[in-house]
N, C-alpha and C positions, 0 to 999 in steps of 0.2 A: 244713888238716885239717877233715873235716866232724863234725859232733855224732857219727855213726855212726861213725868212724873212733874218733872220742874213746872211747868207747862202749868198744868193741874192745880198743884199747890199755890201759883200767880191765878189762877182763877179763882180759887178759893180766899184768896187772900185782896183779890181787889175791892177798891172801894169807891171805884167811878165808874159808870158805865164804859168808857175810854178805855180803863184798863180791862175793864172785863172783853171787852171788844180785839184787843190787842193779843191779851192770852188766849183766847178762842180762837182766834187765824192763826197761832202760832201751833197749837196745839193741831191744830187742823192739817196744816200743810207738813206737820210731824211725821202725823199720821198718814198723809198723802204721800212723803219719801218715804216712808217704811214698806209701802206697796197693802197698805191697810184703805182701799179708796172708798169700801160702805161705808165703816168707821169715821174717815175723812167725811163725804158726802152727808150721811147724818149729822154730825155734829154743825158742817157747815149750813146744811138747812133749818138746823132748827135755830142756828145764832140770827141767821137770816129773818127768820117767823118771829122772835121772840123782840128783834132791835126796830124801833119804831123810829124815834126819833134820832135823827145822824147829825154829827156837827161834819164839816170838812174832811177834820182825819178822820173821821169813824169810816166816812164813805170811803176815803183810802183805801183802810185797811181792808174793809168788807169787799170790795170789786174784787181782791182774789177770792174769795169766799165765795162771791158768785161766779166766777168764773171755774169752780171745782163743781158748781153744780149744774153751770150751763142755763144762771138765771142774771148773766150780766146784761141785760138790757132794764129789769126790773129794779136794779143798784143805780146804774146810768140816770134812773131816771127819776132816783132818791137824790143822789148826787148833785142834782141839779138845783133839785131845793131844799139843800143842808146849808143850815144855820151857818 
């Protein structure tokens, strides 16, 4: 099984928004050292579109997320009002 596979299978397998949040940047930035950056960039905007509500670490994890897609001022400014 590869890291990205692993990746995948913790996406599948979580059960908090947290962890899905977690496995998605991880998967993400996989994909982003593999030299795969549409793959990266899609996956990372649509976690971005899809996460509404951020506690502290969600905003963590997600500013690399936007920063892959060049939407870090719109995370920044989640960030500020996470729970």
């Amino acid at each position: 099984m590869s890291a990205f596979q692993a990746m995948e299978k913790a996406r599948q397998l979580a059960t908090t928004s947290h962890d899905t949040v977690l496995a998605t940047t991880g998967a993400a930035w996989l994909l982003f050292k593999q030299g795969e950056f549409a793959r990266a960039r899609s996956l990372a905007d649509s976690t971005l579109a899809a996460t509404r509500a951020v506690t502290t670490d969600d905003a963590t994890a997600m500013f690399g997320l936007a920063a892959l897609t060049g939407k870090i001022s719109k995370k920044n400014d989640q960030s500020g009002r996470a729970n």
